[in-house]
mmCIF file of the N, C-alpha and C atoms, coordinates in Angstrom:
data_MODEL
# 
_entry.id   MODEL 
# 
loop_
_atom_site.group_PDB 
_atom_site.id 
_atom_site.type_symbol 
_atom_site.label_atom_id 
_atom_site.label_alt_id 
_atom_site.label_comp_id 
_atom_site.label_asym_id 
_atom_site.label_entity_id 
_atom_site.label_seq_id 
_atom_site.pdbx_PDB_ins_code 
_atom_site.Cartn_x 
_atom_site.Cartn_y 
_atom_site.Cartn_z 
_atom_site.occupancy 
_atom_site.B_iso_or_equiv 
_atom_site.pdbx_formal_charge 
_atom_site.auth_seq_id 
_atom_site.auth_comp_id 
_atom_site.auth_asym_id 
_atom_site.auth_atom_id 
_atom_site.pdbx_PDB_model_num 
ATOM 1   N N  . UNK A 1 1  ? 72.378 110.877 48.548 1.00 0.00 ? 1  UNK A N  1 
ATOM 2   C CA . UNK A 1 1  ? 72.694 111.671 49.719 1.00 0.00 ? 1  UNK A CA 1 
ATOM 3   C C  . UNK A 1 1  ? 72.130 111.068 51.008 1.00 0.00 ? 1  UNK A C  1 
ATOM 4   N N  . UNK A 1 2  ? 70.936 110.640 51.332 1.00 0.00 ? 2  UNK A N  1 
ATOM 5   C CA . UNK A 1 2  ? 70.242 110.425 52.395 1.00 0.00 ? 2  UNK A CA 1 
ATOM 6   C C  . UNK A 1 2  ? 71.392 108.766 53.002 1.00 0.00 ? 2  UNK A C  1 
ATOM 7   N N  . UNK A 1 3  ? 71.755 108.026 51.749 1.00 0.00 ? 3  UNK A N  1 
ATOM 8   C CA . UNK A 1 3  ? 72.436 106.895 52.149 1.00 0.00 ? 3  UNK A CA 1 
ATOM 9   C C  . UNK A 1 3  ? 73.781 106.941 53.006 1.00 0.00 ? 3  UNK A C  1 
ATOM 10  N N  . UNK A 1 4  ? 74.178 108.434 52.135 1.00 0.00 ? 4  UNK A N  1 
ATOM 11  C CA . UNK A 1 4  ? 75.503 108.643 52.438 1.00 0.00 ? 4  UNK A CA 1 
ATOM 12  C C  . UNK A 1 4  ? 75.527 108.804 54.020 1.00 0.00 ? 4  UNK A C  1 
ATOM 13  N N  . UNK A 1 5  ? 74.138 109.943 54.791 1.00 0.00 ? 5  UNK A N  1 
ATOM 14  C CA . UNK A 1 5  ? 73.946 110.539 55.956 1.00 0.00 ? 5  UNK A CA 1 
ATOM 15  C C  . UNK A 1 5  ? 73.844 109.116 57.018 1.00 0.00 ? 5  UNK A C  1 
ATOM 16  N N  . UNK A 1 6  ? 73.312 107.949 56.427 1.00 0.00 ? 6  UNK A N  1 
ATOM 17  C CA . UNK A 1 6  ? 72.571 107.150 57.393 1.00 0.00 ? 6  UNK A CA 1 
ATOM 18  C C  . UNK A 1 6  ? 74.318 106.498 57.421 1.00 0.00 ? 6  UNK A C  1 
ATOM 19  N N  . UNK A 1 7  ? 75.114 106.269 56.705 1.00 0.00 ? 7  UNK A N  1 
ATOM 20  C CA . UNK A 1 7  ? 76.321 105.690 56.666 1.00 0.00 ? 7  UNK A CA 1 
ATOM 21  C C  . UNK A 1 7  ? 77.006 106.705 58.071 1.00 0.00 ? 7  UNK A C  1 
ATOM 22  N N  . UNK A 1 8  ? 77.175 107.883 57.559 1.00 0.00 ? 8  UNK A N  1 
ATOM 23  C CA . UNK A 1 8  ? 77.987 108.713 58.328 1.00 0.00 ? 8  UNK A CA 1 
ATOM 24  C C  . UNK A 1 8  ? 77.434 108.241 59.803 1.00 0.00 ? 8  UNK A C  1 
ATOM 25  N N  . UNK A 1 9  ? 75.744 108.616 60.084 1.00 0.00 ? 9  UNK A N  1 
ATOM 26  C CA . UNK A 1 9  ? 75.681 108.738 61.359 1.00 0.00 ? 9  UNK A CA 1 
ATOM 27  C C  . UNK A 1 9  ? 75.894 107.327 62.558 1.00 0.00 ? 9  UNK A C  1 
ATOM 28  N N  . UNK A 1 10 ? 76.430 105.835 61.025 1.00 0.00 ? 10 UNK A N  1 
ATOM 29  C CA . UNK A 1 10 ? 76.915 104.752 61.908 1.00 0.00 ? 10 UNK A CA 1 
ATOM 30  C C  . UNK A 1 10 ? 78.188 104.988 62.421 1.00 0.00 ? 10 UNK A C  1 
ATOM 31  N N  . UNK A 1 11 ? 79.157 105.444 61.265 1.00 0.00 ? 11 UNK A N  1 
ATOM 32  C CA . UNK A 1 11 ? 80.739 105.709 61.676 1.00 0.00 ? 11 UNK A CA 1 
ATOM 33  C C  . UNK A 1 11 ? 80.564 106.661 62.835 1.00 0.00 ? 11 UNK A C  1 
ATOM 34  N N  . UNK A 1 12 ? 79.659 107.379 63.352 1.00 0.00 ? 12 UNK A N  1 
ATOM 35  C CA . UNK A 1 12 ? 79.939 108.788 64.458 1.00 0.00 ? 12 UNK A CA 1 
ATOM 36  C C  . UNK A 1 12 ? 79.308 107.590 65.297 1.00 0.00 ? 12 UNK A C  1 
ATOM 37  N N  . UNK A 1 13 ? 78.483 107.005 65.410 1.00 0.00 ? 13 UNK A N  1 
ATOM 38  C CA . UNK A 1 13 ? 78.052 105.735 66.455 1.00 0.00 ? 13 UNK A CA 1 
ATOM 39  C C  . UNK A 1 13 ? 79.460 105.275 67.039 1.00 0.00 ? 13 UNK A C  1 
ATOM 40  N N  . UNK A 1 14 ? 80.207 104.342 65.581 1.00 0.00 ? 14 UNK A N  1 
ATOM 41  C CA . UNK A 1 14 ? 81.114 103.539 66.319 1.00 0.00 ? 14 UNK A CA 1 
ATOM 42  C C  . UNK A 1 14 ? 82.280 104.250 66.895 1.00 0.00 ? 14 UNK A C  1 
ATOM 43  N N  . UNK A 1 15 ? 82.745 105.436 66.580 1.00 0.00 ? 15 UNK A N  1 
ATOM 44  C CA . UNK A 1 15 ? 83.316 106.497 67.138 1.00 0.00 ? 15 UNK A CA 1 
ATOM 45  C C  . UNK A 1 15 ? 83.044 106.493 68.524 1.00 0.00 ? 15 UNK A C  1 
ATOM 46  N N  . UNK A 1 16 ? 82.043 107.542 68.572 1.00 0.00 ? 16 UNK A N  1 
ATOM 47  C CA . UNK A 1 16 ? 81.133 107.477 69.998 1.00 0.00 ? 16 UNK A CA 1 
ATOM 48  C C  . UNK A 1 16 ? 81.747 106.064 71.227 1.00 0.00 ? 16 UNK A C  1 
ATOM 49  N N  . UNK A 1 17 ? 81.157 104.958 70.507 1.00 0.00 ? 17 UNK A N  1 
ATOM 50  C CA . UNK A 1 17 ? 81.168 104.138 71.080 1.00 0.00 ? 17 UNK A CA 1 
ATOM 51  C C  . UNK A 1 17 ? 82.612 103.298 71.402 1.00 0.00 ? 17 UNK A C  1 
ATOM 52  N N  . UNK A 1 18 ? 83.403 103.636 70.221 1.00 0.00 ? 18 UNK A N  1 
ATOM 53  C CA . UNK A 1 18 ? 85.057 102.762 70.734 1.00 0.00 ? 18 UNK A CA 1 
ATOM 54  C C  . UNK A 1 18 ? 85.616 104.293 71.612 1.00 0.00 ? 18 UNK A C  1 
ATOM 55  N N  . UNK A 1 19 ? 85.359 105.236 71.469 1.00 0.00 ? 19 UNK A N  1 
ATOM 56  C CA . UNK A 1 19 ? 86.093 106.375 72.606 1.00 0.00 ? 19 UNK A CA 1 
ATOM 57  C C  . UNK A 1 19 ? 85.273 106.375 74.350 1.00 0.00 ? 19 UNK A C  1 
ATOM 58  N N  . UNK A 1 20 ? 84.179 105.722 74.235 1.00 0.00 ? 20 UNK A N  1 
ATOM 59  C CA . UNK A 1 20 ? 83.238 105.500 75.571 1.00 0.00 ? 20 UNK A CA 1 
ATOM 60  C C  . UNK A 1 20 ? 83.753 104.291 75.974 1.00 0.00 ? 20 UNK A C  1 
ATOM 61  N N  . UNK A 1 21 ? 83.933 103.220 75.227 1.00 0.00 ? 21 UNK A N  1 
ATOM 62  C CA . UNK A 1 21 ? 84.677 102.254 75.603 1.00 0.00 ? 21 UNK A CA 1 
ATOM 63  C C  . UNK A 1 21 ? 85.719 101.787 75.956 1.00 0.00 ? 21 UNK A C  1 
ATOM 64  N N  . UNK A 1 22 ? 86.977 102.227 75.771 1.00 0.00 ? 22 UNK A N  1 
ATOM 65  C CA . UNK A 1 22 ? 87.985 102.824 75.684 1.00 0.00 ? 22 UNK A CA 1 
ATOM 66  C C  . UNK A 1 22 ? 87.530 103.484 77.123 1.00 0.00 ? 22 UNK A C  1 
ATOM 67  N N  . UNK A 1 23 ? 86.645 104.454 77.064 1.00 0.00 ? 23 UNK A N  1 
ATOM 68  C CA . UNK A 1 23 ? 87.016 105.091 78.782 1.00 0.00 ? 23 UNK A CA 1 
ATOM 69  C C  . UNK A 1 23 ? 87.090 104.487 79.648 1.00 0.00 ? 23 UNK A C  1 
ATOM 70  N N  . UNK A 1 24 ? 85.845 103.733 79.474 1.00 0.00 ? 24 UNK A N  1 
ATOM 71  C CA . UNK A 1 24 ? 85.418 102.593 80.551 1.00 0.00 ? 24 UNK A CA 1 
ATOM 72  C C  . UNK A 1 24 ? 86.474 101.634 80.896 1.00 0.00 ? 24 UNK A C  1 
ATOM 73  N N  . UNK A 1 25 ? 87.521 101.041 79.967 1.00 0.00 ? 25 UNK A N  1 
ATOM 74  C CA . UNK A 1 25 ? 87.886 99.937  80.385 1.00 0.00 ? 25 UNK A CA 1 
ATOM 75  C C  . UNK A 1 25 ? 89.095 100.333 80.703 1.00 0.00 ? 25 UNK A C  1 
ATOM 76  N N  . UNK A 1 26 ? 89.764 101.181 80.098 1.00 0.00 ? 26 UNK A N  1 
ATOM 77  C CA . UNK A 1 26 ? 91.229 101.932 80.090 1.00 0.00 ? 26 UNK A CA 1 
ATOM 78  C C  . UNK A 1 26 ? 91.439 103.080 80.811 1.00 0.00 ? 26 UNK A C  1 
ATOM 79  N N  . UNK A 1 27 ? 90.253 104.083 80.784 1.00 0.00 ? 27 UNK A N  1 
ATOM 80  C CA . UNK A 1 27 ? 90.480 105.403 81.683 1.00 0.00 ? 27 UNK A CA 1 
ATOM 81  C C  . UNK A 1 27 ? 91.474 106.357 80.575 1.00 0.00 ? 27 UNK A C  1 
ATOM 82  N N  . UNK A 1 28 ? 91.355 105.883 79.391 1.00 0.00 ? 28 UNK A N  1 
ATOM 83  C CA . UNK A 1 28 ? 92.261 106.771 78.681 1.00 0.00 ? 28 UNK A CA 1 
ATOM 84  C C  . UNK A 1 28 ? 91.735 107.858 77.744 1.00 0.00 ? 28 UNK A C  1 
ATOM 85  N N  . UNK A 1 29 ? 90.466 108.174 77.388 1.00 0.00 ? 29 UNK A N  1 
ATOM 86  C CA . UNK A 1 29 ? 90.218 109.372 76.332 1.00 0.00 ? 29 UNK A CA 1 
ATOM 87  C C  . UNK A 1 29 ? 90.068 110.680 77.390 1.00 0.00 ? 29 UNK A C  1 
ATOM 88  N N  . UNK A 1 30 ? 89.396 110.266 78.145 1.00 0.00 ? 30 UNK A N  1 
ATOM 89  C CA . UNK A 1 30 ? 88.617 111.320 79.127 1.00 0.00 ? 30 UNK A CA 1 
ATOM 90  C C  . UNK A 1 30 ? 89.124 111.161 80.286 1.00 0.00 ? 30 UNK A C  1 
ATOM 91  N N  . UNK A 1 31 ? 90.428 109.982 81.008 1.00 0.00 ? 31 UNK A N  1 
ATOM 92  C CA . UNK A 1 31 ? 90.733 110.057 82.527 1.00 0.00 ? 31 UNK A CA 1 
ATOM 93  C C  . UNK A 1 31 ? 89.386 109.424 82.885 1.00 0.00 ? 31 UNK A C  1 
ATOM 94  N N  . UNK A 1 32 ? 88.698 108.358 82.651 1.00 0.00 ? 32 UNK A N  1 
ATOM 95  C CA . UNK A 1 32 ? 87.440 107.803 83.888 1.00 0.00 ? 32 UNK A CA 1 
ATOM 96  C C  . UNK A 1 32 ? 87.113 108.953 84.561 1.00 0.00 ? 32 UNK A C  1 
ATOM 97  N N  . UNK A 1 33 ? 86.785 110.753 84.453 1.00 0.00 ? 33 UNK A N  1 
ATOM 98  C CA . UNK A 1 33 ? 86.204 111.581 85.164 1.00 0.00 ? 33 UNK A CA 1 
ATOM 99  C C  . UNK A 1 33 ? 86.592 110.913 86.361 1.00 0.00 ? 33 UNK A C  1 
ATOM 100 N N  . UNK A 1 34 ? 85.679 111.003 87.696 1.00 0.00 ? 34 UNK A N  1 
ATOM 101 C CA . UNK A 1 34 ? 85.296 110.487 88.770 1.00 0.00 ? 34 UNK A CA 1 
ATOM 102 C C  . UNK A 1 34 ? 84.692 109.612 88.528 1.00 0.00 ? 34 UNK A C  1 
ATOM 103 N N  . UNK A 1 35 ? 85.352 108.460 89.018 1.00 0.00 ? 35 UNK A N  1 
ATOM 104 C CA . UNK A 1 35 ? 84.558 107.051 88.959 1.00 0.00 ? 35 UNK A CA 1 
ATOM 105 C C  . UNK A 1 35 ? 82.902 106.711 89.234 1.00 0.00 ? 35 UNK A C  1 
ATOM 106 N N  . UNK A 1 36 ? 82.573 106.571 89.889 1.00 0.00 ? 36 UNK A N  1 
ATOM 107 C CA . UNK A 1 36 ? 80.412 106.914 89.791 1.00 0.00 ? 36 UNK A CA 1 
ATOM 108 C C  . UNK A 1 36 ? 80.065 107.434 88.787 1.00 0.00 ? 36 UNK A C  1 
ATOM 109 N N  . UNK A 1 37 ? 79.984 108.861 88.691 1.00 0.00 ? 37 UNK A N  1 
ATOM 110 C CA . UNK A 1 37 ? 79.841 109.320 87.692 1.00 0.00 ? 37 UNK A CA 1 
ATOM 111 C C  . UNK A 1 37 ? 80.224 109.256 86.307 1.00 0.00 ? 37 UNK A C  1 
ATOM 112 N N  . UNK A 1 38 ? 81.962 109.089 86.190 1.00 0.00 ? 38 UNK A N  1 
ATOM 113 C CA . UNK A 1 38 ? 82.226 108.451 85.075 1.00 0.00 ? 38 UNK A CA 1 
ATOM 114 C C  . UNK A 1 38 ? 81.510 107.018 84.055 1.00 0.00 ? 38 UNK A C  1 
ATOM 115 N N  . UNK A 1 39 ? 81.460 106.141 85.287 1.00 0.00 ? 39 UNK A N  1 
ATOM 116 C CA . UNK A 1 39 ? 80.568 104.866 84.787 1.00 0.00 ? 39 UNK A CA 1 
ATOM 117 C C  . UNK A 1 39 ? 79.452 105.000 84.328 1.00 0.00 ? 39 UNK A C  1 
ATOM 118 N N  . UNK A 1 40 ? 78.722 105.835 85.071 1.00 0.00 ? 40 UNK A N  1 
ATOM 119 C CA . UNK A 1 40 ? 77.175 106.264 84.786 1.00 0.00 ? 40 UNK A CA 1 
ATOM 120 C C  . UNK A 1 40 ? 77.475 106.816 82.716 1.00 0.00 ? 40 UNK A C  1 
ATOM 121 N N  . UNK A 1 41 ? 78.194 108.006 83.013 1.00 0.00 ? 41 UNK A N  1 
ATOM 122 C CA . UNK A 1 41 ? 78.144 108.760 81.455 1.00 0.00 ? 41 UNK A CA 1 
ATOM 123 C C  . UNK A 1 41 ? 78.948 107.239 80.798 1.00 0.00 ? 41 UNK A C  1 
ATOM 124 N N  . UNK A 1 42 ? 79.911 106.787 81.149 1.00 0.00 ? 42 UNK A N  1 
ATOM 125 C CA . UNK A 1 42 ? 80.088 105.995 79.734 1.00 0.00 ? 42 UNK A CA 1 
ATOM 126 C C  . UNK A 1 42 ? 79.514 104.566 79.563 1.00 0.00 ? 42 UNK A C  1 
ATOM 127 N N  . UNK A 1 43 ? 78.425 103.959 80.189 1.00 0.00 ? 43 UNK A N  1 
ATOM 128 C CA . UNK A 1 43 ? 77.386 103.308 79.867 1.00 0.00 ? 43 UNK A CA 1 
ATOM 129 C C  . UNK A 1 43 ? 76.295 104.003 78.946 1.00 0.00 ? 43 UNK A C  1 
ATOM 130 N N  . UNK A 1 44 ? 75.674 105.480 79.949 1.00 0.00 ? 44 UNK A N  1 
ATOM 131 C CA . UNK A 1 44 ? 74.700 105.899 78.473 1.00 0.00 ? 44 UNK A CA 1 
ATOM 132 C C  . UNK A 1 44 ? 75.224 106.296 77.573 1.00 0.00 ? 44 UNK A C  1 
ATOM 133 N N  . UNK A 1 45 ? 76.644 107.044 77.128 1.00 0.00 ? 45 UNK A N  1 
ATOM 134 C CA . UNK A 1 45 ? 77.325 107.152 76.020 1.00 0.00 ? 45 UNK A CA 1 
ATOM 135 C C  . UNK A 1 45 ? 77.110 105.678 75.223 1.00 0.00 ? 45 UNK A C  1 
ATOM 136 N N  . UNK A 1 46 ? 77.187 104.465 75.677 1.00 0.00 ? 46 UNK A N  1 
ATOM 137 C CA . UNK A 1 46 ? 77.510 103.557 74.874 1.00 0.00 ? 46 UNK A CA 1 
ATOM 138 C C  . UNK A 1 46 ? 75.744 103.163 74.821 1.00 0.00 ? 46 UNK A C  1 
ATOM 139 N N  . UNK A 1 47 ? 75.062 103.425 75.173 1.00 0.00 ? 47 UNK A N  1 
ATOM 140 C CA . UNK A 1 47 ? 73.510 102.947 74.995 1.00 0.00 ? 47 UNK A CA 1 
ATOM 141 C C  . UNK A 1 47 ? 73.306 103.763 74.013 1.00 0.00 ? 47 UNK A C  1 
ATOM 142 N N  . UNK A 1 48 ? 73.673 105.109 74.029 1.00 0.00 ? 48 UNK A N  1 
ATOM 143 C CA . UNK A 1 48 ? 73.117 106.403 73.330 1.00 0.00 ? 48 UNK A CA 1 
ATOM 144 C C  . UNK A 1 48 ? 73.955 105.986 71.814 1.00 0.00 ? 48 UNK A C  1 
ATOM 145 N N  . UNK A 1 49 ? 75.052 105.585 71.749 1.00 0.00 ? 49 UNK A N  1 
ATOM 146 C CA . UNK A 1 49 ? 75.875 105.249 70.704 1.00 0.00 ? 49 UNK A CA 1 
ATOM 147 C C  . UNK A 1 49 ? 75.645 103.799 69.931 1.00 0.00 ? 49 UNK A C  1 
ATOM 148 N N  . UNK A 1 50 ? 74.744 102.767 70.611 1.00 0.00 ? 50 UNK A N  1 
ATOM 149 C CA . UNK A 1 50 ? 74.329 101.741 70.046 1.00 0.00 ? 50 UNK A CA 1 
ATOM 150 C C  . UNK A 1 50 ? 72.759 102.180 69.971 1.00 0.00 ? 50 UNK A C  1 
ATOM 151 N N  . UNK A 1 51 ? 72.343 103.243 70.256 1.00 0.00 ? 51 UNK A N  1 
ATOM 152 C CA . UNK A 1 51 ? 70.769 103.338 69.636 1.00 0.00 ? 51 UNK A CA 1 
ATOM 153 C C  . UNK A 1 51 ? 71.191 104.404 68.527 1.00 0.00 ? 51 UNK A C  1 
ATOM 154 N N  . UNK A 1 52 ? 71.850 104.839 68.287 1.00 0.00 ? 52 UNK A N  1 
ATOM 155 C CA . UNK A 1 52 ? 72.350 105.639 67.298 1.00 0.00 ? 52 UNK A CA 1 
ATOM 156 C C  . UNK A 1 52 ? 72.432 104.739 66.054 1.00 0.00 ? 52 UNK A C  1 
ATOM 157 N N  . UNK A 1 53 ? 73.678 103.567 66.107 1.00 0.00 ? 53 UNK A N  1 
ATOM 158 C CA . UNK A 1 53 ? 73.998 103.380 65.290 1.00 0.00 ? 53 UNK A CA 1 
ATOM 159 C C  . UNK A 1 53 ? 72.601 102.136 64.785 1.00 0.00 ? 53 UNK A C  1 
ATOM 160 N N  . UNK A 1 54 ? 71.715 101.453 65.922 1.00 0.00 ? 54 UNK A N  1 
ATOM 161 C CA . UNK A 1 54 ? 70.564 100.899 65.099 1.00 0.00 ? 54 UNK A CA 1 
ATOM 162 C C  . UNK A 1 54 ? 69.965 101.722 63.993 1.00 0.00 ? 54 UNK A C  1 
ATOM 163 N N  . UNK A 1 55 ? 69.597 102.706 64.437 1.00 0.00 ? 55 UNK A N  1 
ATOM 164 C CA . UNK A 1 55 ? 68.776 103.768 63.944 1.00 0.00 ? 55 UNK A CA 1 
ATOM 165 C C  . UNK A 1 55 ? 69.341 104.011 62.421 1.00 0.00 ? 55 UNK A C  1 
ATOM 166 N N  . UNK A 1 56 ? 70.537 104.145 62.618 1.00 0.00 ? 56 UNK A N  1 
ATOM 167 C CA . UNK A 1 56 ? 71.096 104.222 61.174 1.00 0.00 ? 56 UNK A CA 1 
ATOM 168 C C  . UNK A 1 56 ? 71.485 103.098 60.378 1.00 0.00 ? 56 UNK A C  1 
ATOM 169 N N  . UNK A 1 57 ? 71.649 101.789 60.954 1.00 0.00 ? 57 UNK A N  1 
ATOM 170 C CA . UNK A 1 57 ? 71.397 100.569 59.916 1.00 0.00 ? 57 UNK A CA 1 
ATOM 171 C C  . UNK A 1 57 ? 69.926 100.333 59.624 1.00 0.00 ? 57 UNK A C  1 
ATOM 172 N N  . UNK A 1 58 ? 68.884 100.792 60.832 1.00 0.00 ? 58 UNK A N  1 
ATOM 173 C CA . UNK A 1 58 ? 67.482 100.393 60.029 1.00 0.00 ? 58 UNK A CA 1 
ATOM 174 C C  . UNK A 1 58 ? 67.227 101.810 58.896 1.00 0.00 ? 58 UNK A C  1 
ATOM 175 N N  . UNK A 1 59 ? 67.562 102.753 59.330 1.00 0.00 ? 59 UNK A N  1 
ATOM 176 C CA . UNK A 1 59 ? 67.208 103.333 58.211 1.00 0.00 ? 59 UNK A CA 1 
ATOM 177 C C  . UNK A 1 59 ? 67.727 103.457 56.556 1.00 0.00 ? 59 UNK A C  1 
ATOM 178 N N  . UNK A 1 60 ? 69.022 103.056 56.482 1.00 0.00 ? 60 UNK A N  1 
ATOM 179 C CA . UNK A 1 60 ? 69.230 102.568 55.376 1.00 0.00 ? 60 UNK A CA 1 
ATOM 180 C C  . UNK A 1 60 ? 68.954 101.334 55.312 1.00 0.00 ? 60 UNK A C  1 
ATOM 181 N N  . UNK A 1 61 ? 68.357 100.395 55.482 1.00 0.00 ? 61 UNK A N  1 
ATOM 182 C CA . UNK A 1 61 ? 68.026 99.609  55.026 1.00 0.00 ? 61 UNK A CA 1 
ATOM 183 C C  . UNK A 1 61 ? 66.219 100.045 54.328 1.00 0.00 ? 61 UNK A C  1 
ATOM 184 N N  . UNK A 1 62 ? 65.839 100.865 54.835 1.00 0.00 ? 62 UNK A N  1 
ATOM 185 C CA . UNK A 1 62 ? 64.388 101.313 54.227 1.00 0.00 ? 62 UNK A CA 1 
ATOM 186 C C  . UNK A 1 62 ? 64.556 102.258 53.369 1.00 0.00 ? 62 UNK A C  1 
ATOM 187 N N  . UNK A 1 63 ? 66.177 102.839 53.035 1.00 0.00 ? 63 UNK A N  1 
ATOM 188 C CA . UNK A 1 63 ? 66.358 103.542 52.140 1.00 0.00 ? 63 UNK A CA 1 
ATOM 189 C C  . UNK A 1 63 ? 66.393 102.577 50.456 1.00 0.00 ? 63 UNK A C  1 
ATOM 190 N N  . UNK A 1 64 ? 67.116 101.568 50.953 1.00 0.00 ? 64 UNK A N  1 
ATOM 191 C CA . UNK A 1 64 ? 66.859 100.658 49.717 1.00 0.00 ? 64 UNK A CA 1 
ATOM 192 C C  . UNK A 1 64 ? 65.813 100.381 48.564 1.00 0.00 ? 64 UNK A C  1 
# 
């Protein structure tokens, strides 16, 4: 179970992170909000979504 969780919470990472990305470059999940602001949220979306998904490759790997 715990392997299965650390798996899941990478796939919701790369999720996270191809729909933040995708905003950023395309303007297509969310419309780029207002530009400033938009940029701002989908940079920490994608910081928040690549410290996510570390978190869950180091921890299964100490699940091993």
């Amino acid at each position: 179970m715990p392997k299965a969780m650390t798996i899941a919470g990478m796939v919701v990472a790369g999720l996270i992170g191809l729909a933040f990305a995708a905003d950023l470059v395309l303007s297509v999940p969310f419309g780029g909000l207002s530009r400033p602001m938009g940029l701002m949220m989908d940079l920490g979306s994608l910081v928040a979504a690549g410290l996510l998904g570390y978190l869950s490759w180091d921890a299964m790997h100490e699940i091993r």
